[in-house]
Every structure is written in C-alpha cells, then in structure tokens.
N, C-alpha and C positions, 0 to 999 in steps of 0.2 A: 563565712556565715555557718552558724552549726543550730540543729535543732534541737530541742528537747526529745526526750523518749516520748512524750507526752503530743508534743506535733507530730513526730514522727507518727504515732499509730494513726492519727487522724488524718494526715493523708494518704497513710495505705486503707485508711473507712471509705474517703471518699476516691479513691480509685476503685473500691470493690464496689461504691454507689453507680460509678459511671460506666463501669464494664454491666453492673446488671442493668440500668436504665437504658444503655444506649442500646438493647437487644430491642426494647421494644419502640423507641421513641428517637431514634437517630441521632443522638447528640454530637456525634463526633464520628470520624471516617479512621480515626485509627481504634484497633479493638482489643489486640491484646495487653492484658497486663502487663507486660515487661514493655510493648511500646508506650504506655501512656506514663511511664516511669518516665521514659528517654526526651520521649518528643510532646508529654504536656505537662507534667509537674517541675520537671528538671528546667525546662522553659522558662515554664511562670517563675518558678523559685530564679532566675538568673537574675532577674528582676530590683531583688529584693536588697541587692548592697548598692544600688543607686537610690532606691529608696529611700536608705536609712542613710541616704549621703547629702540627700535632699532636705529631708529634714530630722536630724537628729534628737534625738533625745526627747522626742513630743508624738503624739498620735497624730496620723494625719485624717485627713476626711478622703477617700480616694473613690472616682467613680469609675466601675469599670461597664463600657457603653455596649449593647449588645453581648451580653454574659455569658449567653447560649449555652457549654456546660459547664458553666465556672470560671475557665482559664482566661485570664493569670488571676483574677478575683479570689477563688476561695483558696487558692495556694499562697496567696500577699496576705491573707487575712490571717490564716493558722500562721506564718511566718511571720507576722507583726503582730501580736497581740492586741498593743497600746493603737494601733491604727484605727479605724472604722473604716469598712468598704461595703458598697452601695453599687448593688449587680443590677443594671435593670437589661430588659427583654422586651420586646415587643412581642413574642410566641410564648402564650400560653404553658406549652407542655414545658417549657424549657424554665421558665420560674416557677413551674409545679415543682420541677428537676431540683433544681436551688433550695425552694422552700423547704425541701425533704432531708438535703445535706444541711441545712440551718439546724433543722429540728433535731435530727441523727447526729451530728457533731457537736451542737450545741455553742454554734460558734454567738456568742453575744454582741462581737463587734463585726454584725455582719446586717446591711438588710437587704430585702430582696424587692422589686421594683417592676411588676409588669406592667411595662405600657411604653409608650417611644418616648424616647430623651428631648424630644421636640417638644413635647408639652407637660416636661417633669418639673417641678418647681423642688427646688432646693435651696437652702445656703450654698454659700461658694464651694468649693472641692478645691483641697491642694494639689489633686493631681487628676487627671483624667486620661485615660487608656479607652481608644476608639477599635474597634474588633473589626478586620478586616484592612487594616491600616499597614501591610508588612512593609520593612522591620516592626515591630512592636516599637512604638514611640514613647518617652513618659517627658512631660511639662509640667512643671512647678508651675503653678500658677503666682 
C-alpha cells in the first residue's frame, strides 16, 4: 500500500490535531508524535490491504464503533478515498474531536455520529470495527 503526498500530509494534520486535542481532552494515553506514528496511524493504516481485499474496486460503508480519537476510522478514511467511514461516540468531547479533523481535513467521506451504536439507525455497513475488541477484528458483513 503506498499513499499519496496528498494523504500523506493529512495525516501528519491529523496527528498534529491529536497531539494538541489530547493536551486538553484526553483522547489517547500515547502523546508523542513519533509514538502516534508507530503505535496509531501505522496501526490503523495495517488495516487497509485487507480492506481493499475485502472489497475491491468499490467504496465500502465502514462503521467504526466507539471512534474516540479516530483510530483506525480517520486513518481507513484518508487511505480509502472511494470508501465512506462513519465514527460514532457516545462522549461528547470526543466527536467534538472528530468533527474538527472532518472540518480541518476536509475529509468528505467521512461522518461523524455522537450518540451510542445501540440506538444508531443506519443502512447496512460492509464492515464494522468494535473499539476495545483487541486484536482489532474486521467482518465483511
């Protein structure tokens, strides 16, 4: 998998969103920039060639459940374009969090959802990523 120059900046935007968000609003227990390289974008991003193995050549609808501060959501989003990815949260601060990297990235296939997944109403989702589920799971639905 290789990115554009174009992705590329947009997640070293949204690593410099999470390093300054997380000073005030806790988002994440790791802080420095070269750690959120290693241990959350590089992560999320491993992600992304099962993804596109899952379903090729088409956007998918992916939900990722409890988004809290993006991960793996807004790193599958910049890395899939054609996809659409749908962050919901049940903490306030945390799709404030989201809503601000939407608006600062500019990501169009991206939406943001606060409120619990228990009472979301959606069409189906190709894939859904549950937060707190380690390993990190992905099912085709």
């Amino acid at each position: 998998m290789s990115l554009s120059n174009g992705q590329s900046d947009r997640l070293t935007e949204f690593a410099a969103l999470l390093v300054k968000w997380n000073r005030v609003h806790n988002l994440t227990a790791v802080e420095s920039p070269a750690d959120i390289l290693t241990h959350h974008l590089l992560d999320s991003l491993s992600i992304v060639p099962e993804l596109a193995r899952i379903g090729p050549g088409r956007g998918q609808r992916i939900l990722d459940v409890g988004a809290g501060g993006g991960l793996p959501g807004v790193p599958v989003a910049v890395a899939l374009p054609d996809s659409h990815v749908t962050l919901i949260d049940r903490v306030q601060k945390k799709t404030a969090f989201l809503q601000q990297v939407f608006l600062e990235l500019a990501l169009s296939n991206v939406a943001v959802v606060h409120g619990r997944v228990e009472e979301f109403r959606a069409p189906p989702f190709d894939v859904i990523n549950r937060a707190h589920r380690p390993p990190l799971e992905i099912r085709a639905l």
